[in-house]
TISEKOL-167004 format. One record per atom (N, C-alpha, C, CB): residue number from 1; atom name; x negated, y negated, z negated. Coordinates in nm, 4 decimals. Glycine has a CB too. Example, Ala and Ser with C-alpha at 12.3 -4.5 7.8 and 13.67 -1.06 7.14 Angstrom:
// TISEKOL-167004
(site 1; N; (-1.3190; 0.5690; -0.7800));
(site 1; CA; (-1.2300; 0.4500; -0.7800));
(site 1; C; (-1.3200; 0.3300; -0.7800));
(site 1; CB; (-1.1308; 0.4473; -0.9046));
(site 2; N; (-1.2850; 0.2250; -0.7080));
(site 2; CA; (-1.3670; 0.1060; -0.7140));
(site 2; C; (-1.2900; -0.0030; -0.7870));
(site 2; CB; (-1.4084; 0.0598; -0.5725));
//
This chain:
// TISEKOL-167004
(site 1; N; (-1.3012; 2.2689; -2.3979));
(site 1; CA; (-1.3432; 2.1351; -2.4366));
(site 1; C; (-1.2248; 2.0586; -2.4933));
(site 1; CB; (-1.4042; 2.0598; -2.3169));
(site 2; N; (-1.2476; 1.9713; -2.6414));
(site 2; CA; (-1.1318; 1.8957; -2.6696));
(site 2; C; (-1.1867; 1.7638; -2.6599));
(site 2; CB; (-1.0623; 1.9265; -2.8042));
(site 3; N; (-1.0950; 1.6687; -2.5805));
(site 3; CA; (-1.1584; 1.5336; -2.4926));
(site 3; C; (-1.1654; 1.4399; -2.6415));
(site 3; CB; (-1.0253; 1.4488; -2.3330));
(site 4; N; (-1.1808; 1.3319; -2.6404));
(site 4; CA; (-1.2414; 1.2938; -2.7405));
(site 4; C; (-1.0866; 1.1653; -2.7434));
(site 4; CB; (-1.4338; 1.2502; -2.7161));
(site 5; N; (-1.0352; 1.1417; -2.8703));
(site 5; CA; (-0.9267; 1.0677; -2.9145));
(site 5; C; (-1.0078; 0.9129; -2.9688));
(site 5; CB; (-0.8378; 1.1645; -3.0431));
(site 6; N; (-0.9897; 0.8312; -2.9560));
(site 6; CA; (-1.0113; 0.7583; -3.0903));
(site 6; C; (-0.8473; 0.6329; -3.1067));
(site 6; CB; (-1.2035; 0.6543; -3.0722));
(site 7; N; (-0.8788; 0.6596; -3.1959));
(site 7; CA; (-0.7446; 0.4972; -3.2484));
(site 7; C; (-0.7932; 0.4192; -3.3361));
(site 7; CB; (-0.5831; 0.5305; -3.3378));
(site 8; N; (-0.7466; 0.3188; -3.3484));
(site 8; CA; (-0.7745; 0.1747; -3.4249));
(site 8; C; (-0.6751; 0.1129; -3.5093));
(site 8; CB; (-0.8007; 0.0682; -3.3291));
(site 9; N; (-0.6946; 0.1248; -3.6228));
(site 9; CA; (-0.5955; 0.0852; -3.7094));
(site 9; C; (-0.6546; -0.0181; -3.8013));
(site 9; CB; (-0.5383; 0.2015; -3.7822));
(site 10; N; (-0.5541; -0.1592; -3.7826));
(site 10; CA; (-0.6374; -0.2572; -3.8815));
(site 10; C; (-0.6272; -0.2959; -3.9853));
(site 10; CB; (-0.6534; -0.3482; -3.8568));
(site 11; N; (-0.6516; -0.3198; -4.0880));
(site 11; CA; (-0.6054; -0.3728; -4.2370));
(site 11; C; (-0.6556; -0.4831; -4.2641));
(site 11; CB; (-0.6395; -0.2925; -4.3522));
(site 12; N; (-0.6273; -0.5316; -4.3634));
(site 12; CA; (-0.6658; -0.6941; -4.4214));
(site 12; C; (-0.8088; -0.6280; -4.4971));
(site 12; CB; (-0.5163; -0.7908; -4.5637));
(site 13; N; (-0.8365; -0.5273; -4.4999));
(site 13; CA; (-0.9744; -0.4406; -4.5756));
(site 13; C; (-1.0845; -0.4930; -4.4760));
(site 13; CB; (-0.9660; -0.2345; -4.5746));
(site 14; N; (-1.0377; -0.4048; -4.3373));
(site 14; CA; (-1.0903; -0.4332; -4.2212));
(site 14; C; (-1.0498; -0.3441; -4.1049));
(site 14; CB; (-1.2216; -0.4345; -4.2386));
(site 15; N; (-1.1472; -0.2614; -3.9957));
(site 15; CA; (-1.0723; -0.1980; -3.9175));
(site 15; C; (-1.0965; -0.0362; -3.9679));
(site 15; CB; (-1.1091; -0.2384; -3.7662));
(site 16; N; (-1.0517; 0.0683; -3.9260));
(site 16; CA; (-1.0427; 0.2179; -3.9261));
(site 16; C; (-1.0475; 0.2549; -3.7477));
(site 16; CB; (-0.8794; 0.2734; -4.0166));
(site 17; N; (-1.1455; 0.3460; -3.7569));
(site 17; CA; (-1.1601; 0.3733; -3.5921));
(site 17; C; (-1.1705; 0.5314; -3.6411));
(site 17; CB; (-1.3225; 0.2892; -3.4838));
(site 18; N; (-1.0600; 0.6228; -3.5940));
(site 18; CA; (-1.0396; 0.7623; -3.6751));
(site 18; C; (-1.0951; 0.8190; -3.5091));
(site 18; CB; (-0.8363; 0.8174; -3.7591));
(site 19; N; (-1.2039; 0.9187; -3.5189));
(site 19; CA; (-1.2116; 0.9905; -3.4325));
(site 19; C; (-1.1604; 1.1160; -3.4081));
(site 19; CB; (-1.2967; 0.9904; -3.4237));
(site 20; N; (-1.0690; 1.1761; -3.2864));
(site 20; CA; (-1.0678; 1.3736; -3.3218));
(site 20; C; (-1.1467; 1.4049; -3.1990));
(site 20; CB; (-0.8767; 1.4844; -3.3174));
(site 21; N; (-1.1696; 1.5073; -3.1606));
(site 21; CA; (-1.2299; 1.6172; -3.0709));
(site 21; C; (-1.3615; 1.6094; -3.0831));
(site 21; CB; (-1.1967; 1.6106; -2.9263));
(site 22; N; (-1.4442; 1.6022; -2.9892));
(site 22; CA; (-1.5735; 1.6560; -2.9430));
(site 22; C; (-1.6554; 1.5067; -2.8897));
(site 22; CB; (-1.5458; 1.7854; -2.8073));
(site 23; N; (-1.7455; 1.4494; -2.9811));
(site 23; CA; (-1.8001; 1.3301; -2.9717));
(site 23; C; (-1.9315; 1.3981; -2.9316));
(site 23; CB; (-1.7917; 1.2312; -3.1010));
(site 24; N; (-1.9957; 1.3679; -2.7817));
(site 24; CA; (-2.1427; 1.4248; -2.7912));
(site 24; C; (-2.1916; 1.2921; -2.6723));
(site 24; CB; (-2.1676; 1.6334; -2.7309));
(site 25; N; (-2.2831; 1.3278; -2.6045));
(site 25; CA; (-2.3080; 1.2441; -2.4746));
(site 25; C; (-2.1718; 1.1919; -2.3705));
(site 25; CB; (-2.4071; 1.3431; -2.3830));
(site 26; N; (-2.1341; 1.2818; -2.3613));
(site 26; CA; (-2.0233; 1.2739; -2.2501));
(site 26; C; (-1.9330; 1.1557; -2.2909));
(site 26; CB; (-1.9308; 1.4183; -2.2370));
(site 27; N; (-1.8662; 1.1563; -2.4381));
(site 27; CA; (-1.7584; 1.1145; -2.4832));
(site 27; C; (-1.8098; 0.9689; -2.5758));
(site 27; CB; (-1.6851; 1.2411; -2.5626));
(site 28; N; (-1.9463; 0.9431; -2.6221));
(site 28; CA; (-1.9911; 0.8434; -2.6759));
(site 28; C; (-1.9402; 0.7000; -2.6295));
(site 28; CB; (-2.1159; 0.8604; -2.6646));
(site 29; N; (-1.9704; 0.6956; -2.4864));
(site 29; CA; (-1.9081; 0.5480; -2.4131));
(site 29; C; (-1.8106; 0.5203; -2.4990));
(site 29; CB; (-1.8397; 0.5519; -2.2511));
(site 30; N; (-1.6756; 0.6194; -2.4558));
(site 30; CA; (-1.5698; 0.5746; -2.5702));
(site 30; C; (-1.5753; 0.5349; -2.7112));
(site 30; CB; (-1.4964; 0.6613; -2.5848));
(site 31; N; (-1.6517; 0.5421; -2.7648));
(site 31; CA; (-1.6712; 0.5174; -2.9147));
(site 31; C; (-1.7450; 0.3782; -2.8660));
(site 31; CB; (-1.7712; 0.6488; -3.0210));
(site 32; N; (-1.8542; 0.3731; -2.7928));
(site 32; CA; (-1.9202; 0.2401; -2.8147));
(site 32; C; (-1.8146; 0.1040; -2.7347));
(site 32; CB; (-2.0941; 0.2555; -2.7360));
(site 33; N; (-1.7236; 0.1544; -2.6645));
(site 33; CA; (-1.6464; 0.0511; -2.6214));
(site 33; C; (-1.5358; 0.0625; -2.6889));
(site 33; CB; (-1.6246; 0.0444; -2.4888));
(site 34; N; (-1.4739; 0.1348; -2.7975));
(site 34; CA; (-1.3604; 0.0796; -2.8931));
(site 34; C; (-1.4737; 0.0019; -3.0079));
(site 34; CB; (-1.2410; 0.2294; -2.9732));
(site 35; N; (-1.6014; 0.0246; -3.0275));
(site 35; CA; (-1.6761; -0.0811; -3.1268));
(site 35; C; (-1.6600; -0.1906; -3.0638));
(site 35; CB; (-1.8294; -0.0638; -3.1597));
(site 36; N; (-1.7072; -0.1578; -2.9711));
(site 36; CA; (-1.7519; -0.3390; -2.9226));
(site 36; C; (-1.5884; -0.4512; -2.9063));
(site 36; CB; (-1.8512; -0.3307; -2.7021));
(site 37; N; (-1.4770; -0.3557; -2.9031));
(site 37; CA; (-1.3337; -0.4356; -2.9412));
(site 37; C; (-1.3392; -0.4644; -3.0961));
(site 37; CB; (-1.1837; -0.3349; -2.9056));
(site 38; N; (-1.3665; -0.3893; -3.1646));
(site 38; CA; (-1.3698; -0.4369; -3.3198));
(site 38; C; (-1.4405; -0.5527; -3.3355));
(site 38; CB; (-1.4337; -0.3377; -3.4169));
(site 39; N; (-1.2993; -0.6125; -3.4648));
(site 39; CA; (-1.3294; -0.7697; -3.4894));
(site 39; C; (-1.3380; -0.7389; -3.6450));
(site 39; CB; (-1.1950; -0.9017; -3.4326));
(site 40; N; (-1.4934; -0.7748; -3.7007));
(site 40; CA; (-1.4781; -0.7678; -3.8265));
(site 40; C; (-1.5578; -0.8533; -3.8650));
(site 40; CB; (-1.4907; -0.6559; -3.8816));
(site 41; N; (-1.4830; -0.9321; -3.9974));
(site 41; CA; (-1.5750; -1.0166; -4.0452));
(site 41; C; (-1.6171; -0.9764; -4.2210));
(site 41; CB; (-1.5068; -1.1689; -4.0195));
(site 42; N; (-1.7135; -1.1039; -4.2524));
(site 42; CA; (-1.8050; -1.0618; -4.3610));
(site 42; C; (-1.7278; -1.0329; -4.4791));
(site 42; CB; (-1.9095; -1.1653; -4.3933));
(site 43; N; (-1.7964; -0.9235; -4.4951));
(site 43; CA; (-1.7242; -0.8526; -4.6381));
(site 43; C; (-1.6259; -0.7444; -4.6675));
(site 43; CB; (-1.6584; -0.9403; -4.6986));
(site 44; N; (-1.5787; -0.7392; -4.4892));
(site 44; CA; (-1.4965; -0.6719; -4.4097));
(site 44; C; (-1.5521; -0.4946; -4.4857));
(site 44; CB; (-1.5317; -0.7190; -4.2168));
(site 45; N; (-1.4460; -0.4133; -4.4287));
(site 45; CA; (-1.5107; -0.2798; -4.4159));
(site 45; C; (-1.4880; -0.1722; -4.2777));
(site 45; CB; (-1.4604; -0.2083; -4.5416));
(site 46; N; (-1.5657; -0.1357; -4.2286));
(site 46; CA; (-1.5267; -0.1027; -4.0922));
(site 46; C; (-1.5490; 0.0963; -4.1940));
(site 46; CB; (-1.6702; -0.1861; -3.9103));
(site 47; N; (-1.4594; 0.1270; -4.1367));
(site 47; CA; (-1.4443; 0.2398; -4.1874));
(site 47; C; (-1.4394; 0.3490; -4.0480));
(site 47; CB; (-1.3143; 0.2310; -4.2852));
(site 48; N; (-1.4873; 0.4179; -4.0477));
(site 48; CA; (-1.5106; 0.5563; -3.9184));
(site 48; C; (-1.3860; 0.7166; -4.0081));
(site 48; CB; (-1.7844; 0.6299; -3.9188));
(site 49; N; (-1.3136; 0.6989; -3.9514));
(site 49; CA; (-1.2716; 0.8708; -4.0160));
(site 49; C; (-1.2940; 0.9877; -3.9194));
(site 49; CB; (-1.0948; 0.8901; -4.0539));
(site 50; N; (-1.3971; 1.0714; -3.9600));
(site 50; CA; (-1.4355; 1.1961; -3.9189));
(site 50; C; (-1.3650; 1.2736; -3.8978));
(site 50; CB; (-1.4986; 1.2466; -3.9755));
(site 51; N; (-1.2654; 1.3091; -3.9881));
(site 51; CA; (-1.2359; 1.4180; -4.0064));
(site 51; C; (-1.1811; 1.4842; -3.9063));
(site 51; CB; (-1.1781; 1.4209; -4.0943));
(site 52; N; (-1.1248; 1.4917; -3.8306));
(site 52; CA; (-1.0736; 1.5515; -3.6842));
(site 52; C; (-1.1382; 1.5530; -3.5907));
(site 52; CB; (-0.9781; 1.5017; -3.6287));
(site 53; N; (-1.3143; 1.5211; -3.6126));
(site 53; CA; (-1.3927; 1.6121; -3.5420));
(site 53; C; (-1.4210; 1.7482; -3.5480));
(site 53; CB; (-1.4812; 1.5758; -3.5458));
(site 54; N; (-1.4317; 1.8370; -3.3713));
(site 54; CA; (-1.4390; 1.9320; -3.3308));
(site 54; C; (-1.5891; 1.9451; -3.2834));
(site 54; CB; (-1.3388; 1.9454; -3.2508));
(site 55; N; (-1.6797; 1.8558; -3.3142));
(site 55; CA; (-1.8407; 1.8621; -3.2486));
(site 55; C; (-1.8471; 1.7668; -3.3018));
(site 55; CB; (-1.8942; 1.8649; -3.0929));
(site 56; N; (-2.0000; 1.7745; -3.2628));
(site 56; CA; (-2.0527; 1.6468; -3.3371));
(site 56; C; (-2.2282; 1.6994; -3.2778));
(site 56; CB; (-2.0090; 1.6401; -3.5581));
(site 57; N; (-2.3142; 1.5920; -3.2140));
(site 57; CA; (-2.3972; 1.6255; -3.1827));
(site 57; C; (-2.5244; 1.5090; -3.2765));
(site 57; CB; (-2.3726; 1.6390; -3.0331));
(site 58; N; (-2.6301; 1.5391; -3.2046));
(site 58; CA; (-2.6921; 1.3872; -3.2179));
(site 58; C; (-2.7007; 1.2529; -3.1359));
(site 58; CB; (-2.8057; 1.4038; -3.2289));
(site 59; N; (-2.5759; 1.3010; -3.0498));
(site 59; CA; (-2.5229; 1.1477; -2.9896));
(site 59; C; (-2.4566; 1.0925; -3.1011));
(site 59; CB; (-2.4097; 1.1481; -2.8527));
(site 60; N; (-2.3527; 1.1692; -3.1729));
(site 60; CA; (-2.3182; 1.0987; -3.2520));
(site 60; C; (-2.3388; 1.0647; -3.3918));
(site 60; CB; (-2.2457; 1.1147; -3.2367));
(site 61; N; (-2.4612; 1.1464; -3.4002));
(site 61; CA; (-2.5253; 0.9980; -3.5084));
(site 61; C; (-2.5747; 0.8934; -3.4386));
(site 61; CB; (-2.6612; 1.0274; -3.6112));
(site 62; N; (-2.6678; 0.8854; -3.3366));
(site 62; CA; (-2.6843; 0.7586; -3.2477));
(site 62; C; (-2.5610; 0.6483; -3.2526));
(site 62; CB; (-2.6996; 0.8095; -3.0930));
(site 63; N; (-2.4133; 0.6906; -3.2549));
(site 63; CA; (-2.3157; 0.6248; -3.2209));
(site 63; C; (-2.2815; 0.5902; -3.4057));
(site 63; CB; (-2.2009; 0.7180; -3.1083));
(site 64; N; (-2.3070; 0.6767; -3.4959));
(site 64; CA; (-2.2559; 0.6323; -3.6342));
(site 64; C; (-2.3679; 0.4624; -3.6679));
(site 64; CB; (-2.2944; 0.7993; -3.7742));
(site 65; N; (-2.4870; 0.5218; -3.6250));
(site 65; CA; (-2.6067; 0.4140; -3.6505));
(site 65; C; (-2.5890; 0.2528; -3.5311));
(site 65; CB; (-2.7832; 0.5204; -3.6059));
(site 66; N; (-2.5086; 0.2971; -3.4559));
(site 66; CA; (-2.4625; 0.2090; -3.3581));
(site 66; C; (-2.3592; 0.0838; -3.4636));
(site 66; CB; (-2.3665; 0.3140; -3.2262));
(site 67; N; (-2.2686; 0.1948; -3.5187));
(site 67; CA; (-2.1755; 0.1392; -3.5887));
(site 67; C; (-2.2081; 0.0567; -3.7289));
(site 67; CB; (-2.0933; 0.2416; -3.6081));
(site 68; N; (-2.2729; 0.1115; -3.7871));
(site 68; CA; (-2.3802; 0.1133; -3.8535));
(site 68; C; (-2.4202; -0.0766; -3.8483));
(site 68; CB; (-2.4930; 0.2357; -3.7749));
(site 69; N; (-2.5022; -0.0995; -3.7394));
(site 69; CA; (-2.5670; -0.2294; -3.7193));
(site 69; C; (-2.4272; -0.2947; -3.7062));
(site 69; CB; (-2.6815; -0.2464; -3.5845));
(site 70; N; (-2.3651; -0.2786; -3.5989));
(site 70; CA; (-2.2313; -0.3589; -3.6071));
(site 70; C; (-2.1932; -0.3974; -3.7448));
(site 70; CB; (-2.1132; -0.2781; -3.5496));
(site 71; N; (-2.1877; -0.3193; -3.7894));
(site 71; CA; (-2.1620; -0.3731; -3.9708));
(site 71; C; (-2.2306; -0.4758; -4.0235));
(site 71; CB; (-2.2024; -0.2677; -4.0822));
(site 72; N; (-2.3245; -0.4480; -3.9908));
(site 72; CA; (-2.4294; -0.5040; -4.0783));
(site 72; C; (-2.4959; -0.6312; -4.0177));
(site 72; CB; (-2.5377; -0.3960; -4.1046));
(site 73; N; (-2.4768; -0.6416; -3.9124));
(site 73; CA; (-2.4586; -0.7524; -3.8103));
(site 73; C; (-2.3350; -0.8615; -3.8820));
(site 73; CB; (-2.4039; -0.6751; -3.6451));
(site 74; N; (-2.2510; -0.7990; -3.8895));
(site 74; CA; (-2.1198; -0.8685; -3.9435));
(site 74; C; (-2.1093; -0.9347; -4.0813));
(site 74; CB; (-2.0160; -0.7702; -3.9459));
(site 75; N; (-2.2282; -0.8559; -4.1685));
(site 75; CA; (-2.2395; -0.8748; -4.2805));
(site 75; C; (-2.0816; -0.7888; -4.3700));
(site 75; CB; (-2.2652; -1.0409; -4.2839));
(site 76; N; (-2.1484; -0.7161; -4.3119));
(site 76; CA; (-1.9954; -0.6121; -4.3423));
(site 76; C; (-2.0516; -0.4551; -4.3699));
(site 76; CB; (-1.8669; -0.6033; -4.1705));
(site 77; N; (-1.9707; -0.3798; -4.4364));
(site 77; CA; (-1.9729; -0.2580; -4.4360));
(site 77; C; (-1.9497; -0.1109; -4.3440));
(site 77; CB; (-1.9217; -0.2672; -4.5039));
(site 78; N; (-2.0360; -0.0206; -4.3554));
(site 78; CA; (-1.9609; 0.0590; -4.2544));
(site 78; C; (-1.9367; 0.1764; -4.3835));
(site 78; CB; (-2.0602; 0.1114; -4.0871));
(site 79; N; (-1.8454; 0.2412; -4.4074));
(site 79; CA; (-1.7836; 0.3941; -4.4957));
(site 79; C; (-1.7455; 0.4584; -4.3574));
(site 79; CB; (-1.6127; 0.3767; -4.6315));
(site 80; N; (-1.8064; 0.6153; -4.3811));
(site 80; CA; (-1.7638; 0.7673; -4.3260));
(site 80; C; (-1.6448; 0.8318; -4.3996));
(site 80; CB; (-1.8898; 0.8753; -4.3442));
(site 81; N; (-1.5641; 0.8307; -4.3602));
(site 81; CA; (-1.4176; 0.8844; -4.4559));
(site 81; C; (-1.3705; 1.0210; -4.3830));
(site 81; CB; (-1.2609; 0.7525; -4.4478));
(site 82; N; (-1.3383; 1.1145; -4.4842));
(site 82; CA; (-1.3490; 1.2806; -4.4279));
(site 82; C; (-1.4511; 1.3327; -4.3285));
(site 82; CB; (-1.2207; 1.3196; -4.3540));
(site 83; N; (-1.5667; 1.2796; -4.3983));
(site 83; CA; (-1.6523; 1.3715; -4.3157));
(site 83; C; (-1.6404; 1.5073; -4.3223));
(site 83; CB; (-1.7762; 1.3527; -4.3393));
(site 84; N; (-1.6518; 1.6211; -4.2023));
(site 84; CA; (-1.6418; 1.7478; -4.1899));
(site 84; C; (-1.7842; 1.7857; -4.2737));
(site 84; CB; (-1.6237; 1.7937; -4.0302));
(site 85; N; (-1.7836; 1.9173; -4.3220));
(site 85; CA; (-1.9229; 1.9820; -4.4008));
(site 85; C; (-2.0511; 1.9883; -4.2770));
(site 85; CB; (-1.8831; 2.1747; -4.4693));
(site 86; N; (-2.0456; 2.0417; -4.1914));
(site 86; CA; (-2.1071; 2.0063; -4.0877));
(site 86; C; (-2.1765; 1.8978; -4.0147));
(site 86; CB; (-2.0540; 2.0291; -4.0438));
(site 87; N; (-2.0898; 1.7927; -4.0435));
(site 87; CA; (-2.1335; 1.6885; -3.9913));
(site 87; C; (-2.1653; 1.6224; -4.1021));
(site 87; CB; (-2.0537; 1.6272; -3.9042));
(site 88; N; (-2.1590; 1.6154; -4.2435));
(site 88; CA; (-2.2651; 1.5929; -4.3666));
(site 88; C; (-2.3662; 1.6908; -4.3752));
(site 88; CB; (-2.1995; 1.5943; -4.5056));
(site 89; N; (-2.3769; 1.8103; -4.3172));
(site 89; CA; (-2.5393; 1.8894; -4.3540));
(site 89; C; (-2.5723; 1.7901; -4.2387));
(site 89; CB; (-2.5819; 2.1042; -4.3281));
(site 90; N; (-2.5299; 1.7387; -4.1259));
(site 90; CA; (-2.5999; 1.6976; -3.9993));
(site 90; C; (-2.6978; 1.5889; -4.0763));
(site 90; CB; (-2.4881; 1.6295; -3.8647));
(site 91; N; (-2.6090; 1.5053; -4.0942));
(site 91; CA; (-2.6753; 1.3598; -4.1702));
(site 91; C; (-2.7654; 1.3519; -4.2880));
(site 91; CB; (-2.5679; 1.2758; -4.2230));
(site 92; N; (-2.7742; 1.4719; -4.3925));
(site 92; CA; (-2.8266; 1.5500; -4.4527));
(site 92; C; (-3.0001; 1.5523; -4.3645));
(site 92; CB; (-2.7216; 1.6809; -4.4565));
(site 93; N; (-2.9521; 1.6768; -4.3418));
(site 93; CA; (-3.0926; 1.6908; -4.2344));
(site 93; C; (-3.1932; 1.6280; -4.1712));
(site 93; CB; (-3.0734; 1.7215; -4.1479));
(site 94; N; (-3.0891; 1.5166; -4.1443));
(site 94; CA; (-3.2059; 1.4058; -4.0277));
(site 94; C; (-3.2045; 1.2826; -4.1308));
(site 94; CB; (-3.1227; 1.3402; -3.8211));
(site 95; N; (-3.1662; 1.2853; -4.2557));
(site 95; CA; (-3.2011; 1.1932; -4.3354));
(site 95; C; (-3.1165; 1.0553; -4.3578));
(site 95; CB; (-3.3187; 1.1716; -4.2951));
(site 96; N; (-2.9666; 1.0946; -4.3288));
(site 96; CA; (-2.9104; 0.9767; -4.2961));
(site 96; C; (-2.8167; 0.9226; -4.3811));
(site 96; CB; (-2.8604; 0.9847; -4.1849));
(site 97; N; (-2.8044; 1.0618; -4.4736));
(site 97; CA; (-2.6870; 1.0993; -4.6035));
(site 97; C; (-2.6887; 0.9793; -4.6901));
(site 97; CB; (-2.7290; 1.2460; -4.7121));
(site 98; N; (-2.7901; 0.9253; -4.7000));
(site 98; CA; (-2.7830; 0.8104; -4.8067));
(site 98; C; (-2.8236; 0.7088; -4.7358));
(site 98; CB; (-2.8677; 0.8223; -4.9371));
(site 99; N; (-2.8165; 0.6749; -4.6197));
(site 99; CA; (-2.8224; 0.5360; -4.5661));
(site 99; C; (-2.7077; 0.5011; -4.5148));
(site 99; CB; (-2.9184; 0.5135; -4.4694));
(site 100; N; (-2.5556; 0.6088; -4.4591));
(site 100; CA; (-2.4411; 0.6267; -4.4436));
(site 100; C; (-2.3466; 0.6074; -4.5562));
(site 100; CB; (-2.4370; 0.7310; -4.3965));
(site 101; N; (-2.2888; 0.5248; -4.6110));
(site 101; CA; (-2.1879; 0.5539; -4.6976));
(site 101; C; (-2.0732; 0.6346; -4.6801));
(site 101; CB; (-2.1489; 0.4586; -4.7283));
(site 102; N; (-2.0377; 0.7073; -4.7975));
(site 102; CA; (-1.9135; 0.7827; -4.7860));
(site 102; C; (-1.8379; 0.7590; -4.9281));
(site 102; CB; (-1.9447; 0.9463; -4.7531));
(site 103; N; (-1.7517; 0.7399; -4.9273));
(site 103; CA; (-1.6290; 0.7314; -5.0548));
(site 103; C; (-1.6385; 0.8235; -5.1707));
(site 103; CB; (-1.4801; 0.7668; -4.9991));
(site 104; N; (-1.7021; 0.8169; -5.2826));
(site 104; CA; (-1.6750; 0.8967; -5.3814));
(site 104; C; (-1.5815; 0.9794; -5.3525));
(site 104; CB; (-1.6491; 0.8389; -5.4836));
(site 105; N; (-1.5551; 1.1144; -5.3805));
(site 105; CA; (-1.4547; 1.2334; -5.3525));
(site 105; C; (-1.3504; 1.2144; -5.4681));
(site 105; CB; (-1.5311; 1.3959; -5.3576));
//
């Protein structure tokens, strides 16, 4: 098992919450209580970086769509930055690919 990391890095853009390891049930809390510290305001961009995920279940789309409203609550943006291939067929699949933003490549 790789325990689940997150950090918070802020910009005048808005915040970056970079996840690594294994985001599923177990490890979600952590993600929903570094959101609920994020301070973002309108116009803001709250940005998630994937890429140093090791799992990825359907807790954590529950937790992207979590993030998701927070945004949008804020009147703000949420971007997926390095999403893994995996975790874009995920979002893919359950239909989420185009309600998720991700950064032109």
């Amino acid at each position: 098992m790789n325990p689940l990391r997150v950090a918070l890095v802020v910009t005048e853009r808005g915040p970056t919450l970079a996840l690594a390891g294994e985001l599923d049930h177990c490890t979600a809390p952590e993600v929903h209580e570094a959101l609920q510290s994020v301070v973002l305001g309108s116009g803001q961009c709250l940005a998630l970086d994937l890429g140093d995920l090791d799992f990825f279940d359907s807790t954590g789309v529950a937790v992207l769509m979590r993030a998701r409203l927070l945004a949008h609550s804020a009147d703000a943006t949420l971007v997926l930055t390095r999403v893994p291939a995996q975790i874009a067929r995920i979002l893919r699949i359950v239909g989420l690919d185009d309600l998720l933003t991700t950064p032109a490549p």
